[in-house]
C-alpha atoms as an extended CHARMM CRD file, in Angstrom:
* protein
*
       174  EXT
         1         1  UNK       CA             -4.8670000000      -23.9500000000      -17.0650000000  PROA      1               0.0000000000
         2         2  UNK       CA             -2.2950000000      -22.6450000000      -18.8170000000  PROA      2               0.0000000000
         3         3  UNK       CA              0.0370000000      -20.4440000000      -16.0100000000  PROA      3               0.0000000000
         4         4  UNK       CA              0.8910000000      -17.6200000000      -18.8130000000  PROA      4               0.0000000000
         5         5  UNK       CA             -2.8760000000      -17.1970000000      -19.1250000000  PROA      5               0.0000000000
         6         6  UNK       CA             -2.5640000000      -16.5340000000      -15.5470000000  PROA      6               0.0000000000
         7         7  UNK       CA             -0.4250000000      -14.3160000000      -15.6240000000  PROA      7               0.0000000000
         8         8  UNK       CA             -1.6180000000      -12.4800000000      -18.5130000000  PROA      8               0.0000000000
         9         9  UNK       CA             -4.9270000000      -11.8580000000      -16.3840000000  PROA      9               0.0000000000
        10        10  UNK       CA             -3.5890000000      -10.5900000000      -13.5720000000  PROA      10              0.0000000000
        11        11  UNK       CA             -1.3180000000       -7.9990000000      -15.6320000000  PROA      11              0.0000000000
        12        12  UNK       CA             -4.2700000000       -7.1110000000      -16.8610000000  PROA      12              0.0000000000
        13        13  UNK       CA             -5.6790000000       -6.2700000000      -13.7410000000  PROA      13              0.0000000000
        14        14  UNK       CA             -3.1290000000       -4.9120000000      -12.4660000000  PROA      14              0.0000000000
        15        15  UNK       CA             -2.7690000000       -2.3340000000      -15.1360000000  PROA      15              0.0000000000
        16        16  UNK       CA             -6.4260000000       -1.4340000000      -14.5800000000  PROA      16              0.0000000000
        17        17  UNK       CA             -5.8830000000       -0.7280000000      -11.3400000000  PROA      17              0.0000000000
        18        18  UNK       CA             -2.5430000000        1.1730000000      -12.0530000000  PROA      18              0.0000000000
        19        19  UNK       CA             -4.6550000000        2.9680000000      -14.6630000000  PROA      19              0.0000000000
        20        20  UNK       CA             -7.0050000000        4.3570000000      -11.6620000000  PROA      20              0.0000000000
        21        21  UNK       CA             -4.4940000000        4.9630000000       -9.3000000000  PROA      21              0.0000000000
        22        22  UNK       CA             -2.6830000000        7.0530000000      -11.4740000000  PROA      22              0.0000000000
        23        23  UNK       CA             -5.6810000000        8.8130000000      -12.8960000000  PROA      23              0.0000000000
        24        24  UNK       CA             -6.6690000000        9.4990000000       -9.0200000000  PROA      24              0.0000000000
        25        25  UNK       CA             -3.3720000000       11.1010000000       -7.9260000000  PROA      25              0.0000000000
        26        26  UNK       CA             -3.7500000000       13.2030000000      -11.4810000000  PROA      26              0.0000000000
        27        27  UNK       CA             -7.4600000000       14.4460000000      -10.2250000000  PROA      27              0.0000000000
        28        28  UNK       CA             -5.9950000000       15.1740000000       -6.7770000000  PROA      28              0.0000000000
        29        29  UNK       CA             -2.7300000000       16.9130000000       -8.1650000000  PROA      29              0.0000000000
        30        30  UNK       CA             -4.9770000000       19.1980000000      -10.3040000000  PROA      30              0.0000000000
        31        31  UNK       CA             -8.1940000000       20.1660000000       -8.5860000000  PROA      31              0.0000000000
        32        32  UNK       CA             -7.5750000000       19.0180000000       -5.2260000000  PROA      32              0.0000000000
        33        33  UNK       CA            -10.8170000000       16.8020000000       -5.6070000000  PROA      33              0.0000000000
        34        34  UNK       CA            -11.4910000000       13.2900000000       -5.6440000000  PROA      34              0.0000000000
        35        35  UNK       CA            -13.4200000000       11.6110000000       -7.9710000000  PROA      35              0.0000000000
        36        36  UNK       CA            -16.3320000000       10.9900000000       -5.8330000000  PROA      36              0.0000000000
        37        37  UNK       CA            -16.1480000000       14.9090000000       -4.8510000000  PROA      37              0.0000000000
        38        38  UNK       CA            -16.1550000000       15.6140000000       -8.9790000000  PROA      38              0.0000000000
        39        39  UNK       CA            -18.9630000000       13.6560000000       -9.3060000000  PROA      39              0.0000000000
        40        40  UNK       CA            -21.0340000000       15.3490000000       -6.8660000000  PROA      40              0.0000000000
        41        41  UNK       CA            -19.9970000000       18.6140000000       -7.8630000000  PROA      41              0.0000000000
        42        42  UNK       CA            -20.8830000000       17.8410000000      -11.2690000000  PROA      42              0.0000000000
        43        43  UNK       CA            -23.9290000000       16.8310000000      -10.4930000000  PROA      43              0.0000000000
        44        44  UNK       CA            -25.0450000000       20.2230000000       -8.9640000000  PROA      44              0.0000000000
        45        45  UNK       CA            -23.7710000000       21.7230000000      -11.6200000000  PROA      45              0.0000000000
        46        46  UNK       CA            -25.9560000000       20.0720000000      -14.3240000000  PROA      46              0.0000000000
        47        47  UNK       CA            -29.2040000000       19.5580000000      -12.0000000000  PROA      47              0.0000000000
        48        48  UNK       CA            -29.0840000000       22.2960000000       -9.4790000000  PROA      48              0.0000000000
        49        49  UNK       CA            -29.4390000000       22.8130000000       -5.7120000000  PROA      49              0.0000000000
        50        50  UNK       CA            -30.2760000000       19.1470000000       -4.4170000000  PROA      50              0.0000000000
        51        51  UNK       CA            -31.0390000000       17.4430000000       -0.9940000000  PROA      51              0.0000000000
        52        52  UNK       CA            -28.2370000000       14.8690000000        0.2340000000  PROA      52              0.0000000000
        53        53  UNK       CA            -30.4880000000       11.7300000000       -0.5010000000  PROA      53              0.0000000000
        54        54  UNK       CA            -31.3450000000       12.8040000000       -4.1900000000  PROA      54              0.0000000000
        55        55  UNK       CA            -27.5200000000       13.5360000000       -4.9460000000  PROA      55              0.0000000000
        56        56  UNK       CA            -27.1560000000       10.3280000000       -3.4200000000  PROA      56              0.0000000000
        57        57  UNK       CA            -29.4050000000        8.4560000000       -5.7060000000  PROA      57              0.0000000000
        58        58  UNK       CA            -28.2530000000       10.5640000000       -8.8160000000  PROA      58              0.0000000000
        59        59  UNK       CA            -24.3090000000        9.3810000000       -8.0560000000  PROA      59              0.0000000000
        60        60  UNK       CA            -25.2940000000        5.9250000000       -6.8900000000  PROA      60              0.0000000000
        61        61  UNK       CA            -23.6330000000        6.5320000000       -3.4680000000  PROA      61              0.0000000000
        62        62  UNK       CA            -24.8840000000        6.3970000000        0.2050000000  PROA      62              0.0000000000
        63        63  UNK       CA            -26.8140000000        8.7370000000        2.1870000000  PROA      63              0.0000000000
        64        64  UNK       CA            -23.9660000000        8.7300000000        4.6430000000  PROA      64              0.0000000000
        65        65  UNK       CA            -20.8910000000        8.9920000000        2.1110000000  PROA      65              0.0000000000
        66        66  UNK       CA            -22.3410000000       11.4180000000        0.5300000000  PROA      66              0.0000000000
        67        67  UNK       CA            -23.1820000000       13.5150000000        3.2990000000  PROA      67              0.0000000000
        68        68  UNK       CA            -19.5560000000       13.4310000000        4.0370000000  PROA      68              0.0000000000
        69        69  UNK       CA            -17.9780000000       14.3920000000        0.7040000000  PROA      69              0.0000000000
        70        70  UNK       CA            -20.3320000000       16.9160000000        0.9530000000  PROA      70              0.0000000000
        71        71  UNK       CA            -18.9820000000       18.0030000000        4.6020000000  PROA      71              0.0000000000
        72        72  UNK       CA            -14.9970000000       18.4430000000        2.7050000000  PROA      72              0.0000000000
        73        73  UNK       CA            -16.8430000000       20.4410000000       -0.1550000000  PROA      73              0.0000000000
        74        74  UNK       CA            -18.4950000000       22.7860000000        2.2310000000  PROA      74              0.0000000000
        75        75  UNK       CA            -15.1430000000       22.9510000000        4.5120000000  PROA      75              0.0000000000
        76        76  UNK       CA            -13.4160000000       24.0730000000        1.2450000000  PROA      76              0.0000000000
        77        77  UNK       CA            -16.3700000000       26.4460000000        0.5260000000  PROA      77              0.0000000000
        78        78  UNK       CA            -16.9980000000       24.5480000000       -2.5450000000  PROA      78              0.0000000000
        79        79  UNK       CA            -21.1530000000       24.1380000000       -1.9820000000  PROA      79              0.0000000000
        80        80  UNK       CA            -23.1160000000       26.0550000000        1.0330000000  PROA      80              0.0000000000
        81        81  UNK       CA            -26.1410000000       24.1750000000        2.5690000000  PROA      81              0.0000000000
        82        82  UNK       CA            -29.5440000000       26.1090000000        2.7420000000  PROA      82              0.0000000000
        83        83  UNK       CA            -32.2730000000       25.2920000000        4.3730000000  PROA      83              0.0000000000
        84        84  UNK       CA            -35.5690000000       25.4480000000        2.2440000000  PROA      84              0.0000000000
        85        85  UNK       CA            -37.5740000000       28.3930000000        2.8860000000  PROA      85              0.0000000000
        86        86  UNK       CA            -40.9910000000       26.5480000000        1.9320000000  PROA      86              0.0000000000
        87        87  UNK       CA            -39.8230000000       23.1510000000        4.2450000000  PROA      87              0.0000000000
        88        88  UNK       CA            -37.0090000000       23.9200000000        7.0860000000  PROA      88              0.0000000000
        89        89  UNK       CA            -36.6810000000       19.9990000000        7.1680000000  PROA      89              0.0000000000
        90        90  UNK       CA            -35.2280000000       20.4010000000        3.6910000000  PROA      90              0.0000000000
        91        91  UNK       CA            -31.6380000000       21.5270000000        3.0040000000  PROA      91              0.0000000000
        92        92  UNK       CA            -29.9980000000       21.7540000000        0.1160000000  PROA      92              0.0000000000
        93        93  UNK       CA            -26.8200000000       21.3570000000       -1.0780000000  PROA      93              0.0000000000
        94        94  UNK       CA            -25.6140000000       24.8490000000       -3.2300000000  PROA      94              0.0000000000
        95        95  UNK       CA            -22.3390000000       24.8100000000       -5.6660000000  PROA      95              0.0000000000
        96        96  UNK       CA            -20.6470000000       28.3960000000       -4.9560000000  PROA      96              0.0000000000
        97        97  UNK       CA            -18.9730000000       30.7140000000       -7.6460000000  PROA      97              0.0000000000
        98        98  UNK       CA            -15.9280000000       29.0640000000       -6.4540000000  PROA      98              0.0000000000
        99        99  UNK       CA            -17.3240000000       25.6620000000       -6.7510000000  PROA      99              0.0000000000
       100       100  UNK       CA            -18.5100000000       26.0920000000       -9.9680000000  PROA      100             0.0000000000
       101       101  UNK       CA            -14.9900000000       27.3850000000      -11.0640000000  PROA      101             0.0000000000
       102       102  UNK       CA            -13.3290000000       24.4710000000       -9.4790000000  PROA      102             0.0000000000
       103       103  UNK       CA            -15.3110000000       22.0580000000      -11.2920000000  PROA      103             0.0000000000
       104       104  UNK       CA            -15.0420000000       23.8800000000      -14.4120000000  PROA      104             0.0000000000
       105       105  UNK       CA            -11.3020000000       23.3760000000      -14.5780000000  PROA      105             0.0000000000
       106       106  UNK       CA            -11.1280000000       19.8280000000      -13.5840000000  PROA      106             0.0000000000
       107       107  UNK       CA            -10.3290000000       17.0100000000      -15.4790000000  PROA      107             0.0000000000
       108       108  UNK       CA            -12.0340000000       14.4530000000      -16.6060000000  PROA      108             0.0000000000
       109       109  UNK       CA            -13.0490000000       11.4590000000      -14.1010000000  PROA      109             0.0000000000
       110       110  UNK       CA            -11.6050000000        7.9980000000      -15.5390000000  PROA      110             0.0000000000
       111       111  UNK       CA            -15.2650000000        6.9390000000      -15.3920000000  PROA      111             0.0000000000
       112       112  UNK       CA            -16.1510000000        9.3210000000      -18.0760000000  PROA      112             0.0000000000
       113       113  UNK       CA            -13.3830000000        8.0430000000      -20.4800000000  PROA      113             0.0000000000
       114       114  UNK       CA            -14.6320000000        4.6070000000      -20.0570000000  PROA      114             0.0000000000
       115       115  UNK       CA            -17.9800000000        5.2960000000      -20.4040000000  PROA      115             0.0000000000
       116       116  UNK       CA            -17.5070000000        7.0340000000      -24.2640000000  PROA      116             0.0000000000
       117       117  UNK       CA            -15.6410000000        3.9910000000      -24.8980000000  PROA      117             0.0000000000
       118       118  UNK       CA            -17.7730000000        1.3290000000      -23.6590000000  PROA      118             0.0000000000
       119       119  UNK       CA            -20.9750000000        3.0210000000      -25.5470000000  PROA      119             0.0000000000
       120       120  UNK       CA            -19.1120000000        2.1780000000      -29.2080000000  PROA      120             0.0000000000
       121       121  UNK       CA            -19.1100000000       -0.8730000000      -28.0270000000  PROA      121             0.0000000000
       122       122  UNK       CA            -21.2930000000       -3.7630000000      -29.9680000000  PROA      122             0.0000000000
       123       123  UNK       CA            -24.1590000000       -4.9680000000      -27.1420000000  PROA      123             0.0000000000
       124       124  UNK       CA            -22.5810000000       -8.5470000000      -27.0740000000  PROA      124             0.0000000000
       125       125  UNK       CA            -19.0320000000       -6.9760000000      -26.3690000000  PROA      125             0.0000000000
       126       126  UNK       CA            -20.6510000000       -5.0930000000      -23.5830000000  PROA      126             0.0000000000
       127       127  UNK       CA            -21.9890000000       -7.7720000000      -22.1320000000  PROA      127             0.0000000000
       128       128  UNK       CA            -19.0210000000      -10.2200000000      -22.7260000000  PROA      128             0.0000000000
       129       129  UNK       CA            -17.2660000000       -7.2030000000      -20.5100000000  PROA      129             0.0000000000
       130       130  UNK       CA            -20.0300000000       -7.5550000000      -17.6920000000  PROA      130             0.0000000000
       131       131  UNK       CA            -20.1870000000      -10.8710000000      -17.4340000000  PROA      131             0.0000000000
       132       132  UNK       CA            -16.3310000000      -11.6600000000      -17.0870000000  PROA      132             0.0000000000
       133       133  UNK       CA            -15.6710000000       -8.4570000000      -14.2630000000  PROA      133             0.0000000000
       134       134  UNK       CA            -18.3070000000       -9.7540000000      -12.3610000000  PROA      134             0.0000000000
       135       135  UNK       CA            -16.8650000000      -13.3350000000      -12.7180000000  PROA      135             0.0000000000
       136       136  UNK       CA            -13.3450000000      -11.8230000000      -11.8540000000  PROA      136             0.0000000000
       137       137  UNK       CA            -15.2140000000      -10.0240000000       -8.6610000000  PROA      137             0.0000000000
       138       138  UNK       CA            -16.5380000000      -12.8550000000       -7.5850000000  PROA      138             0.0000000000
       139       139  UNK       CA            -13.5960000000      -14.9090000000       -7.6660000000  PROA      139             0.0000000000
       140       140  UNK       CA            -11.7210000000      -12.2350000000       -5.9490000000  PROA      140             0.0000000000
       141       141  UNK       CA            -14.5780000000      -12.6630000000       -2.8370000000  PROA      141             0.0000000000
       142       142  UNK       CA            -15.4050000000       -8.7870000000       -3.8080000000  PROA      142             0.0000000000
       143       143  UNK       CA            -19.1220000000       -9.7790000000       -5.1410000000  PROA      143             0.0000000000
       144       144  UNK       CA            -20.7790000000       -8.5180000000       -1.7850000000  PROA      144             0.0000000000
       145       145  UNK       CA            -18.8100000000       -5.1620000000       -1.5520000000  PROA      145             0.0000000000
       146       146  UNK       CA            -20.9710000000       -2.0600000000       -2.3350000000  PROA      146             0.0000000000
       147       147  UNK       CA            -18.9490000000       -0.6500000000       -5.0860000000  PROA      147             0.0000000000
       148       148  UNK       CA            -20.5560000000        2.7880000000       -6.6540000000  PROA      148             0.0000000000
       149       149  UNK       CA            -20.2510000000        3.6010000000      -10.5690000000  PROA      149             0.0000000000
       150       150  UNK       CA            -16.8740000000        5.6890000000      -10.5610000000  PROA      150             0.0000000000
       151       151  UNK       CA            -13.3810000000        4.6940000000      -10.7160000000  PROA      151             0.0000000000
       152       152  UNK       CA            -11.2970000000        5.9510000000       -8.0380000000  PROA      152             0.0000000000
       153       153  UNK       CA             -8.8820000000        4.6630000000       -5.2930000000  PROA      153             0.0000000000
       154       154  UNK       CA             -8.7870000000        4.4490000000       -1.6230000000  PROA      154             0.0000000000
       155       155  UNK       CA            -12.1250000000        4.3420000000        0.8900000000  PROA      155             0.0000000000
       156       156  UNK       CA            -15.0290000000        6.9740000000       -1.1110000000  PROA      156             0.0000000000
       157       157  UNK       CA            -15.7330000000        6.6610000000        2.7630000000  PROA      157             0.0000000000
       158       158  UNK       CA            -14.6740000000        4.6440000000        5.2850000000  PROA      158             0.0000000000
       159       159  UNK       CA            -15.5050000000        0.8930000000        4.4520000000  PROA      159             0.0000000000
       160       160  UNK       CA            -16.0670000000       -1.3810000000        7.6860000000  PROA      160             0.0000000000
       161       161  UNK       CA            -13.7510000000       -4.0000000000        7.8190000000  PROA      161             0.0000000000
       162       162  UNK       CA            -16.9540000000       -6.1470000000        7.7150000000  PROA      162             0.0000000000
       163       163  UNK       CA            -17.5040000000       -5.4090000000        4.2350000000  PROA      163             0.0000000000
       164       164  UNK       CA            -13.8260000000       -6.4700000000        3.3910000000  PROA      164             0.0000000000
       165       165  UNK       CA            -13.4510000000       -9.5100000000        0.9540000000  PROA      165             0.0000000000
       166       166  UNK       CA            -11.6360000000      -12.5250000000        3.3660000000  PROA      166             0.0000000000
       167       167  UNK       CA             -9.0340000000      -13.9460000000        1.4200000000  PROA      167             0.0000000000
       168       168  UNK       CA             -7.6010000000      -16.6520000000        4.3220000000  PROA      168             0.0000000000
       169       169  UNK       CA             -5.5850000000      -14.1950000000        5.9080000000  PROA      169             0.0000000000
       170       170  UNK       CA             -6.3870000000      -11.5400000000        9.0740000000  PROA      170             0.0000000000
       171       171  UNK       CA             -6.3030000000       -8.2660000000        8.7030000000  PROA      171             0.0000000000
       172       172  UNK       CA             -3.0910000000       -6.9850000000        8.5500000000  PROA      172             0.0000000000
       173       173  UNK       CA             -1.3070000000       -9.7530000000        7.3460000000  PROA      173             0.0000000000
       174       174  UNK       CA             -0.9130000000      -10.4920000000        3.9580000000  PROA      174             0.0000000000
């Protein structure tokens, strides 16, 4: 193959992941949030008072990471937790006036920009796009890591080293 096709593709990805990294440190800068912690926000916003494991399946993330976004949001006094007067196993996650403020003055998750995009898209484009990222995942040894549906940097929550792609080196060296 051609090495300035190479390269080509990997400036490519690079800029993508530029792209989020920048966007990330712009969402922090602004709000103070994360994208995962926009996400979840937003979601109580549009659906209402939730319990952990239906966020969880409505942002396509954990039980466990999302119980610990949610653990920084109520820290910050962004959401309460309430315990359901009808079942006390039940307890739901509650955006507060200040939550709701927050999230109304925060920008836009990359996601969200890609997603308008992507849409206007013909169907074979989209799937000409699917097809190659998850060929480019899997030849990055990333096709077994549990990725959710948002663009953002750094651990959502801590990732094991287990699920860590192996690329012939141990960890720490590079």
């Amino acid at each position: 193959m051609n090495e300035k096709l190479i390269e080509e593709v990997l400036i490519a990805l690079r800029r993508v992941t530029r792209a989020v990294d920048l966007h990330s440190k712009h969402l922090m800068k602004t709000s103070g949030l994360t994208a995962p912690q926009i996400l979840i926000l937003q979601t109580l916003r549009d659906n209402g008072d939730a319990i952990i494991s239906d966020i969880a399946k409505q942002v396509s993330l954990s039980q466990a990471t999302v119980t610990s976004i949610i653990d920084r949001l109520e820290k910050r006094e962004l959401i309460v937790r309430e315990r359901s007067s009808r079942d006390k196993r039940k307890v739901y996650a509650c955006l507060t006036e200040a939550g709701a403020d927050t999230i109304r003055n925060a920008p836009t998750p990359l996601q969200e920009y890609f997603k308008r995009q992507f849409r206007d898209l013909q169907d074979w484009e989209q799937m000409q796009i699917i097809s190659s990222l998850q060929r480019v995942a899997m030849m990055m040894d990333a096709q077994h890591i549990d990725a959710a549906p948002l663009l953002d940097v750094g651990a959502i929550d801590r990732q094991s080293e287990s699920e860590l792609p192996k690329f012939g080196y141990s960890h720490g060296q590079k």
